[in-house]
KOLGU-4560 file (N, C-alpha, C; in nm, 3 decimals, padded with zeros to 5 digits):
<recs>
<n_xx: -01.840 n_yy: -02.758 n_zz: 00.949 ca_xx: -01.801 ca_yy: -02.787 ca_zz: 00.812 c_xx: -01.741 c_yy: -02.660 c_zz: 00.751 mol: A seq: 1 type: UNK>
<n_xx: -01.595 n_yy: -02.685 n_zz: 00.716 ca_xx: -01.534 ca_yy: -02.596 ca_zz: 00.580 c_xx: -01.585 c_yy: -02.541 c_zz: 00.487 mol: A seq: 2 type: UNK>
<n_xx: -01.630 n_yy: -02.401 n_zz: 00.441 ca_xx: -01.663 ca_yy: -02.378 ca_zz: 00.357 c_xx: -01.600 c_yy: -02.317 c_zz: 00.263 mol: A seq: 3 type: UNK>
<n_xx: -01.603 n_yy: -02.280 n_zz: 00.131 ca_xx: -01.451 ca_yy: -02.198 ca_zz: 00.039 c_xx: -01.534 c_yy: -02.085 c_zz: 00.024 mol: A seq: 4 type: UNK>
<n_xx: -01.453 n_yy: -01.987 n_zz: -00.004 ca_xx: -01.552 ca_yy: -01.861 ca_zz: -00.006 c_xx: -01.461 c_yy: -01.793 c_zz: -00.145 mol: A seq: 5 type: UNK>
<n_xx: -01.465 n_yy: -01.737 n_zz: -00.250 ca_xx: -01.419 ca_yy: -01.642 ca_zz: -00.328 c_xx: -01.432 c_yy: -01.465 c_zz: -00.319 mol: A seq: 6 type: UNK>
<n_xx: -01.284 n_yy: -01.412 n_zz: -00.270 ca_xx: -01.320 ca_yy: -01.269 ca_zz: -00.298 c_xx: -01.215 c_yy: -01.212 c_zz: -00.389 mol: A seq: 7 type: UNK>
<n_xx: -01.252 n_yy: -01.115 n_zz: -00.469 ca_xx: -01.175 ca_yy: -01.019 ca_zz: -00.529 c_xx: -01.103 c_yy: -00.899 c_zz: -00.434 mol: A seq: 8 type: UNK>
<n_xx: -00.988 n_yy: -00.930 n_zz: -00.482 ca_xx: -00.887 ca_yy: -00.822 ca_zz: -00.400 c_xx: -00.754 c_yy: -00.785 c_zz: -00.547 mol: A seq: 9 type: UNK>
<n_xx: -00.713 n_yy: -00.667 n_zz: -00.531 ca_xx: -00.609 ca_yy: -00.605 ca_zz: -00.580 c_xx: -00.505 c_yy: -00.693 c_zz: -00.597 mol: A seq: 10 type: UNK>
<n_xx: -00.432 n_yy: -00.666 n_zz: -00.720 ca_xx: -00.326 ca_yy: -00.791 ca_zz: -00.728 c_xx: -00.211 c_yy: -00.739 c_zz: -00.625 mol: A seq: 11 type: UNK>
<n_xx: -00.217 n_yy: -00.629 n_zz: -00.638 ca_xx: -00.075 ca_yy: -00.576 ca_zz: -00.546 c_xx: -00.096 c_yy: -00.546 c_zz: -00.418 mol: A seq: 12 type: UNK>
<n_xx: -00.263 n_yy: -00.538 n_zz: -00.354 ca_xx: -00.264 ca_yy: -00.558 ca_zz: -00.228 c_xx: -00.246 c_yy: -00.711 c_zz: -00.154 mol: A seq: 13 type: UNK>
<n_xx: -00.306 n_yy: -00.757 n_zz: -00.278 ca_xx: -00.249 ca_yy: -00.962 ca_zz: -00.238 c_xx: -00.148 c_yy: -00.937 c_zz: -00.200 mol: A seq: 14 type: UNK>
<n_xx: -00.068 n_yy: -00.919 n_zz: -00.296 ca_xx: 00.076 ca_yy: -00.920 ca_zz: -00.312 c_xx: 00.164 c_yy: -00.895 c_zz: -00.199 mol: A seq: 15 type: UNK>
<n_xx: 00.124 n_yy: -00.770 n_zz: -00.202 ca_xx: 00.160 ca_yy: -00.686 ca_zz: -00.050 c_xx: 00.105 c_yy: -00.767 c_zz: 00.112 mol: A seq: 16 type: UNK>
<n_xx: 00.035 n_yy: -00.800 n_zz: 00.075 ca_xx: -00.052 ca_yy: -00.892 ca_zz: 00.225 c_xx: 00.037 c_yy: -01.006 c_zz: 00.243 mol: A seq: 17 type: UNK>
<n_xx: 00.056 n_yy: -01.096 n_zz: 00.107 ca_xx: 00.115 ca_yy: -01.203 ca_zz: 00.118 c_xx: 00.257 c_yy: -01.185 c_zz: 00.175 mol: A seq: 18 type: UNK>
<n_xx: 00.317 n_yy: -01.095 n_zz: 00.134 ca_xx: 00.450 ca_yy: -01.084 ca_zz: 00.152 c_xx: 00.468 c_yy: -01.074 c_zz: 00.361 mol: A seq: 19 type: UNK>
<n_xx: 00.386 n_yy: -00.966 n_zz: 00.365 ca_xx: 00.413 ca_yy: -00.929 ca_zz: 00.529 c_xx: 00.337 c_yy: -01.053 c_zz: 00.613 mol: A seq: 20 type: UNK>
<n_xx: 00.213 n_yy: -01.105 n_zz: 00.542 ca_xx: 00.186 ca_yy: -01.258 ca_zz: 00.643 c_xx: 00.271 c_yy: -01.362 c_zz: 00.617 mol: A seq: 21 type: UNK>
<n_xx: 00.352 n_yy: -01.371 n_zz: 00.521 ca_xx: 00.451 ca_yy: -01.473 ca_zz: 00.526 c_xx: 00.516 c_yy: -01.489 c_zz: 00.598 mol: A seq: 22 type: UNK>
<n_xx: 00.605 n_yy: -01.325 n_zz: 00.655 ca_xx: 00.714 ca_yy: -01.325 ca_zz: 00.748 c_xx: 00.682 c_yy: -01.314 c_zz: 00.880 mol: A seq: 23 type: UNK>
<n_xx: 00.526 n_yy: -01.305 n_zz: 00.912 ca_xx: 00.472 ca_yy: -01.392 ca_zz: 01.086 c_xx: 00.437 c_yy: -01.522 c_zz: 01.018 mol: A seq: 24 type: UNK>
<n_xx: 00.437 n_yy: -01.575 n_zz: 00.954 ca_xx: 00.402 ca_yy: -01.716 ca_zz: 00.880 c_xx: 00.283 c_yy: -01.748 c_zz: 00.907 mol: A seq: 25 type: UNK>
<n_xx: 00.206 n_yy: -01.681 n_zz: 00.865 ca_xx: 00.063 ca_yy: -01.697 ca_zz: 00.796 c_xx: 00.006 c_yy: -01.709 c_zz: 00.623 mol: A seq: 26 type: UNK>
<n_xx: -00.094 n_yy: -01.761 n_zz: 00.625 ca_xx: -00.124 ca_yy: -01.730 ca_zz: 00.459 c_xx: -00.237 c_yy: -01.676 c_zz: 00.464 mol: A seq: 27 type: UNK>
<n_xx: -00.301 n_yy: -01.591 n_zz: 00.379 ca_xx: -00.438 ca_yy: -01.502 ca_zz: 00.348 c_xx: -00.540 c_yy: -01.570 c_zz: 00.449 mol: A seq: 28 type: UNK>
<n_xx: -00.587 n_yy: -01.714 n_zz: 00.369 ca_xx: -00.681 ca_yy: -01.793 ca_zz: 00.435 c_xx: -00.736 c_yy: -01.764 c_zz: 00.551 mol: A seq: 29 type: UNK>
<n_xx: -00.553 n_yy: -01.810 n_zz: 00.643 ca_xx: -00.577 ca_yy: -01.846 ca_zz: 00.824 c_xx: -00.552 c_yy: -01.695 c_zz: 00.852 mol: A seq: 30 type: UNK>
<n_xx: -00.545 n_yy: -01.550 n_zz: 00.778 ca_xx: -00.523 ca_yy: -01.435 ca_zz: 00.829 c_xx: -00.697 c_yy: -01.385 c_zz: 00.859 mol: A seq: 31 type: UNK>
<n_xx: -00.755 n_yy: -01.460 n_zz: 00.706 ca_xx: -00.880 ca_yy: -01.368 ca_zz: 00.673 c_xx: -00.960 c_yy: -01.464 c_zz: 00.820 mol: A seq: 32 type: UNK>
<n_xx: -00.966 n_yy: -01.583 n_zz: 00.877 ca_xx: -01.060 ca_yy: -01.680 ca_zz: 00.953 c_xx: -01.007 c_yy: -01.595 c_zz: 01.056 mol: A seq: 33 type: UNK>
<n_xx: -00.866 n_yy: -01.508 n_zz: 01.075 ca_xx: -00.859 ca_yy: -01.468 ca_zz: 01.241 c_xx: -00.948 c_yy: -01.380 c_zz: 01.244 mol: A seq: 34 type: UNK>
<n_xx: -00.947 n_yy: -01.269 n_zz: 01.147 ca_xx: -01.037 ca_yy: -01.144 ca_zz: 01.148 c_xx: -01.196 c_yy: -01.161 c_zz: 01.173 mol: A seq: 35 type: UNK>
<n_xx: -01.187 n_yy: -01.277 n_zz: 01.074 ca_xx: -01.376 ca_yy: -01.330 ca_zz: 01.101 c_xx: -01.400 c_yy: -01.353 c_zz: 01.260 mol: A seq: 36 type: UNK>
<n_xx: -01.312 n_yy: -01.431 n_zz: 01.298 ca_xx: -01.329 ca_yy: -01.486 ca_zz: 01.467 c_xx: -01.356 c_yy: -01.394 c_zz: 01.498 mol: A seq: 37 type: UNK>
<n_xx: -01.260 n_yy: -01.253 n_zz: 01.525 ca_xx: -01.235 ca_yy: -01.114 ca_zz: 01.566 c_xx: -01.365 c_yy: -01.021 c_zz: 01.530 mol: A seq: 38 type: UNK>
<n_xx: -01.404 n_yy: -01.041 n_zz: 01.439 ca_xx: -01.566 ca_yy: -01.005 ca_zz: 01.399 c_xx: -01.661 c_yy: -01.051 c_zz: 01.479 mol: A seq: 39 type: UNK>
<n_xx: -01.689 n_yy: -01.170 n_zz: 01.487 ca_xx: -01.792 ca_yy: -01.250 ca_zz: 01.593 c_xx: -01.737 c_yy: -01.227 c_zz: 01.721 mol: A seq: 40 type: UNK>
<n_xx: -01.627 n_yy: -01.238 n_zz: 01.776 ca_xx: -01.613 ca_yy: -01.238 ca_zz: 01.891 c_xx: -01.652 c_yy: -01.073 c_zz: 01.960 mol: A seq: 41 type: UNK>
<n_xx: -01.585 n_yy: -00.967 n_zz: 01.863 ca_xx: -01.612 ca_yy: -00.873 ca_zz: 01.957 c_xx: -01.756 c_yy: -00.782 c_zz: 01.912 mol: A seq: 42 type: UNK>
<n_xx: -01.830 n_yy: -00.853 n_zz: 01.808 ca_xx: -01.905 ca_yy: -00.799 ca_zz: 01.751 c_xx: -01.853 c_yy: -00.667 c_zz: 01.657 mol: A seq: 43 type: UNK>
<n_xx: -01.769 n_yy: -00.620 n_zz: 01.619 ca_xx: -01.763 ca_yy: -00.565 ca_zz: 01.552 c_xx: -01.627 c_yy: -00.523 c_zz: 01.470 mol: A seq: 44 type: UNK>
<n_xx: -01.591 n_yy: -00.463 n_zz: 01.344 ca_xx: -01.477 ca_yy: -00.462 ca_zz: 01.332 c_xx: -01.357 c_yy: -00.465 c_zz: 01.382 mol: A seq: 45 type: UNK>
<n_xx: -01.264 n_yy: -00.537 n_zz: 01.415 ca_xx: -01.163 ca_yy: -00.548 ca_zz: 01.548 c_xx: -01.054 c_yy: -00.449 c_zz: 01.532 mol: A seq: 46 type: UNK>
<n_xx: -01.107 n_yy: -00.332 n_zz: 01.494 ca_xx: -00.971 ca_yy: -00.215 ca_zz: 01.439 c_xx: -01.067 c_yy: -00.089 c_zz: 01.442 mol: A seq: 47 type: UNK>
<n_xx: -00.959 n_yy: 00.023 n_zz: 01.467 ca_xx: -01.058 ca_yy: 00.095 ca_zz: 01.435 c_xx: -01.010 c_yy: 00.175 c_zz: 01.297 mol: A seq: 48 type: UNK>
<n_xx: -01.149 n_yy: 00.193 n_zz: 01.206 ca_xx: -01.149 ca_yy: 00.240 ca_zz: 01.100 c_xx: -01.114 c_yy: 00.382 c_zz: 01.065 mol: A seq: 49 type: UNK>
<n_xx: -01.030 n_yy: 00.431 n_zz: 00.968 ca_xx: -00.992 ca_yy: 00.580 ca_zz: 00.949 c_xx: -00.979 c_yy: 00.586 c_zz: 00.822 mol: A seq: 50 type: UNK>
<n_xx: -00.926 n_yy: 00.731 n_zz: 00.780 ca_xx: -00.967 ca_yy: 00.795 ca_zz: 00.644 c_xx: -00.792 c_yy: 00.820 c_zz: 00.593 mol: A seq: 51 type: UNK>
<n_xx: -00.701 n_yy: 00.787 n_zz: 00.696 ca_xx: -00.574 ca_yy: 00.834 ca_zz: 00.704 c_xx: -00.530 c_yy: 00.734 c_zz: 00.556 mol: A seq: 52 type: UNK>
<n_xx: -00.415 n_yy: 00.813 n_zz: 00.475 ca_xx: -00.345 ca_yy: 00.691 ca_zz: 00.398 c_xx: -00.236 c_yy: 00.631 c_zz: 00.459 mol: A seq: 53 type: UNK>
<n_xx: -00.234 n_yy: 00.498 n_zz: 00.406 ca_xx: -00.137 ca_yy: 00.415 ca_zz: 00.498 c_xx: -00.012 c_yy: 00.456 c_zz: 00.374 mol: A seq: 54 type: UNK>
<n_xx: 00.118 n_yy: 00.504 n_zz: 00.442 ca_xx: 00.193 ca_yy: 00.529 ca_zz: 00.380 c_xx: 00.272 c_yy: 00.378 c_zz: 00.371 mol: A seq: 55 type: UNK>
<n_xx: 00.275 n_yy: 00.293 n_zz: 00.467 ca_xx: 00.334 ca_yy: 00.113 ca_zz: 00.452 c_xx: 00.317 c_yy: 00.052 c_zz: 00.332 mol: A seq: 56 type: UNK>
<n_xx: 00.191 n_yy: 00.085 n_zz: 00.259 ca_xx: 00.191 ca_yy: 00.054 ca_zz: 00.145 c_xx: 00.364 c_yy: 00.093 c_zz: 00.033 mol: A seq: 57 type: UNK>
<n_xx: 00.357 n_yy: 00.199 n_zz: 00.008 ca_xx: 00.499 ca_yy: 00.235 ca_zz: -00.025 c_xx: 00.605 c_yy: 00.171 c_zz: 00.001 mol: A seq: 58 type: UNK>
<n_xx: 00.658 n_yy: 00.112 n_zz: 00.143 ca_xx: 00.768 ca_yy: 00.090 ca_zz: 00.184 c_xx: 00.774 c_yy: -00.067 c_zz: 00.101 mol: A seq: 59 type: UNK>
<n_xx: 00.644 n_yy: -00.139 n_zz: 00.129 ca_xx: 00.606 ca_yy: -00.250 ca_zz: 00.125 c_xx: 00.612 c_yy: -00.256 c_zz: -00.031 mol: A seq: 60 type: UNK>
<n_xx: 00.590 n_yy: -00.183 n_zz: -00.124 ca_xx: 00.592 ca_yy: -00.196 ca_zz: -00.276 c_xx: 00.769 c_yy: -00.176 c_zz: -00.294 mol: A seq: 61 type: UNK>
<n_xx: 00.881 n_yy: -00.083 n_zz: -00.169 ca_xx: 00.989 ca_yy: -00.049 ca_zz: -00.251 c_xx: 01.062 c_yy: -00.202 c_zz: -00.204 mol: A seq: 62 type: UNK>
<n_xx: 01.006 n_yy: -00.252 n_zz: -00.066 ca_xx: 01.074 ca_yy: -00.335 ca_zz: -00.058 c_xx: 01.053 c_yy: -00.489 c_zz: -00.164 mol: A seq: 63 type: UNK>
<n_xx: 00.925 n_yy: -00.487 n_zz: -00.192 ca_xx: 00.927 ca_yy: -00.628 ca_zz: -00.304 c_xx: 01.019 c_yy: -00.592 c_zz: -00.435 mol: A seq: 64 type: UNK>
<n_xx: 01.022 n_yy: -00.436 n_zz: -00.468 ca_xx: 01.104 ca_yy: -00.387 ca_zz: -00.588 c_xx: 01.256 c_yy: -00.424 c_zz: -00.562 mol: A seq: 65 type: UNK>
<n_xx: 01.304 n_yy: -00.409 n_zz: -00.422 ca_xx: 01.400 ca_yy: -00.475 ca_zz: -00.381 c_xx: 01.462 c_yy: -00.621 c_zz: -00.404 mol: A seq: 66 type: UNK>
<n_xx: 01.389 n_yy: -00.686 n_zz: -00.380 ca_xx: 01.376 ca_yy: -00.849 ca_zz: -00.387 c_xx: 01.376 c_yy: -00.862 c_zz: -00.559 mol: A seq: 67 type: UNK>
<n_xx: 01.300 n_yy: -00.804 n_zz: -00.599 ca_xx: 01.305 ca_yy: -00.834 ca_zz: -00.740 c_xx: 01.418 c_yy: -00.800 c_zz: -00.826 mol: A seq: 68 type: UNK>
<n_xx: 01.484 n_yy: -00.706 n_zz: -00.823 ca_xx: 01.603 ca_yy: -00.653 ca_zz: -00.846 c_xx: 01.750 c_yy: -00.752 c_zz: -00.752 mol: A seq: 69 type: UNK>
<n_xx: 01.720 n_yy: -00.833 n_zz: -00.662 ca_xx: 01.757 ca_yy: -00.912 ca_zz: -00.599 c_xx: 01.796 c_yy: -01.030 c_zz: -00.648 mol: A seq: 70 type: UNK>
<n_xx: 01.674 n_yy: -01.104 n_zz: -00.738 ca_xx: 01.678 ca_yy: -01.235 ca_zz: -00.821 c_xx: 01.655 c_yy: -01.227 c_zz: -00.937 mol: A seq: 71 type: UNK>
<n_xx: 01.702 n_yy: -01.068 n_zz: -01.055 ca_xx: 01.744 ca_yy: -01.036 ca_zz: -01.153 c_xx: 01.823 c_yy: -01.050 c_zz: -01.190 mol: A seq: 72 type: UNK>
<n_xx: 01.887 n_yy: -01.160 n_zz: -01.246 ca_xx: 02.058 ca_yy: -01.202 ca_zz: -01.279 c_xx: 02.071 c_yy: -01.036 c_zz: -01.383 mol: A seq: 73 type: UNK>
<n_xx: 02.012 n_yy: -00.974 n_zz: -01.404 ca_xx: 02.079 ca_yy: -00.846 ca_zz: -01.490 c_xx: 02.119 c_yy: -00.738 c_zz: -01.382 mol: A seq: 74 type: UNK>
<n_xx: 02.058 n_yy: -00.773 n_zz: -01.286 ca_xx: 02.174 ca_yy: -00.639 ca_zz: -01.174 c_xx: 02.270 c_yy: -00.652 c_zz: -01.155 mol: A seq: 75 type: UNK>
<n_xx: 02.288 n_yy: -00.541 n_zz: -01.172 ca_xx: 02.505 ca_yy: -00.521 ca_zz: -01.112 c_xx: 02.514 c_yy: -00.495 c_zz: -00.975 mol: A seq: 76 type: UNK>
<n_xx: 02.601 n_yy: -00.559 n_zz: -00.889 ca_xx: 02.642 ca_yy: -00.545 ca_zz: -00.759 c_xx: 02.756 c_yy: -00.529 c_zz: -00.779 mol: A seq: 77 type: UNK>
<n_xx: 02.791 n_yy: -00.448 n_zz: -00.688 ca_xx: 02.896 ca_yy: -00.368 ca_zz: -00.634 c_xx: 02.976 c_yy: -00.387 c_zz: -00.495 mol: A seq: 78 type: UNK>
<n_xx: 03.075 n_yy: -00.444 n_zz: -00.478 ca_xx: 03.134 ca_yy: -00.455 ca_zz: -00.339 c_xx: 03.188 c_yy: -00.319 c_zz: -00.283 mol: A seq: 79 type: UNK>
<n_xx: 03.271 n_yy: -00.230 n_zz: -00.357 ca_xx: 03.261 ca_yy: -00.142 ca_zz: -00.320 c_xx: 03.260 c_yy: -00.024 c_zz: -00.377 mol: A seq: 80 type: UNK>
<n_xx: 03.264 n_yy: 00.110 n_zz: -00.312 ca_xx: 03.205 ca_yy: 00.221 ca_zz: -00.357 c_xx: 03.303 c_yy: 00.296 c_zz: -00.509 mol: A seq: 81 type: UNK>
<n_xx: 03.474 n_yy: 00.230 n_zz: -00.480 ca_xx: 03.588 ca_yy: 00.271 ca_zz: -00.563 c_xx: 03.476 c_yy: 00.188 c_zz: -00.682 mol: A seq: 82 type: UNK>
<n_xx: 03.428 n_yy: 00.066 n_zz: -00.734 ca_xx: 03.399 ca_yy: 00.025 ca_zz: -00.864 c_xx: 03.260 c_yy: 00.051 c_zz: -00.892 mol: A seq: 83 type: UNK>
<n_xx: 03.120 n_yy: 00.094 n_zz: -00.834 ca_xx: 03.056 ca_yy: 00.171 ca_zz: -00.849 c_xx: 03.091 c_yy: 00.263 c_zz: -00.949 mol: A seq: 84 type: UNK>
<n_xx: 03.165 n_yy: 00.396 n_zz: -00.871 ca_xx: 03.222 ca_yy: 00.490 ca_zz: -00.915 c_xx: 03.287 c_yy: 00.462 c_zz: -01.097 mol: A seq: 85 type: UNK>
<n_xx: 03.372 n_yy: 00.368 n_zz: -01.076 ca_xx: 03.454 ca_yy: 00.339 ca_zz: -01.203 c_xx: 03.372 c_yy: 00.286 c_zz: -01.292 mol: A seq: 86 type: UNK>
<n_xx: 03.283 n_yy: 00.211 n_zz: -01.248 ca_xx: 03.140 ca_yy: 00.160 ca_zz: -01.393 c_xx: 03.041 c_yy: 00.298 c_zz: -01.414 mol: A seq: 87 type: UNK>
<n_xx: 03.031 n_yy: 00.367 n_zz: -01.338 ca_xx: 02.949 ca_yy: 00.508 ca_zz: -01.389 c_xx: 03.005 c_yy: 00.586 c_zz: -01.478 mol: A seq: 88 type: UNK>
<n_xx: 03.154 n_yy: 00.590 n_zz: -01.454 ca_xx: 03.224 ca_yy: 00.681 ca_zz: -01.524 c_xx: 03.253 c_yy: 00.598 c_zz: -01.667 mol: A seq: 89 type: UNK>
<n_xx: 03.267 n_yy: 00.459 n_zz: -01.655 ca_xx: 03.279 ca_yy: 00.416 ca_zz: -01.795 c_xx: 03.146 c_yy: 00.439 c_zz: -01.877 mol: A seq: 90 type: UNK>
<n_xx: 03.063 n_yy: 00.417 n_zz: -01.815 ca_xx: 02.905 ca_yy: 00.416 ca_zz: -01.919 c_xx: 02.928 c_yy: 00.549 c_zz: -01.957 mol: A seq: 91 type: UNK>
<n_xx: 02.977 n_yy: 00.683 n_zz: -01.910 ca_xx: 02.961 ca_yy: 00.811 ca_zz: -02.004 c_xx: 03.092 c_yy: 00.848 c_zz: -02.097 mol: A seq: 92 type: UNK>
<n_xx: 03.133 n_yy: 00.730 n_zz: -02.149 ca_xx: 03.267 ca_yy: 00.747 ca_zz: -02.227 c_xx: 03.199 c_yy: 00.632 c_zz: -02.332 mol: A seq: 93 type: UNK>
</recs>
């Protein structure tokens, strides 16, 4: 039998989790039941634990900043580098 379980986690580590299990196409749920298996099965944490900072975090926050700036109808895109150039130079006039 299924049971539901509630935990508190970081909005931006969700965030961040969700994003990278999406793209192996997983969701939290069926990520958090592999780890549990991975718990029982080998008896013990299935990783090994360290004190190191994960610098992925970063990449993983510039890339959702990406996406978001992505489906901001207020960004300006640029085809190329000549009109770049020519909208910088107008904003200081």
């Amino acid at each position: 039998m299924d049971r539901n379980a509630t935990i508190q986690i970081d909005q931006d580590l969700k965030e961040q989790a969700e994003y990278l299990l999406n793209e192996i196409g997983l969701d939290i749920s069926t990520a958090i039941t592999i780890f549990l298996k991975q718990v029982v099965r080998q008896e013990k944490i299935p990783f090994e634990l360290s004190a190191e900072r994960n610098l992925n975090a970063e990449t993983i926050a510039a890339i959702m900043e990406s996406e978001r700036l992505l489906n901001d109808p207020d960004t300006k895109y640029y085809t190329n580098i000549d009109d770049l150039f020519e909208d910088l130079n107008n904003d200081d006039e």
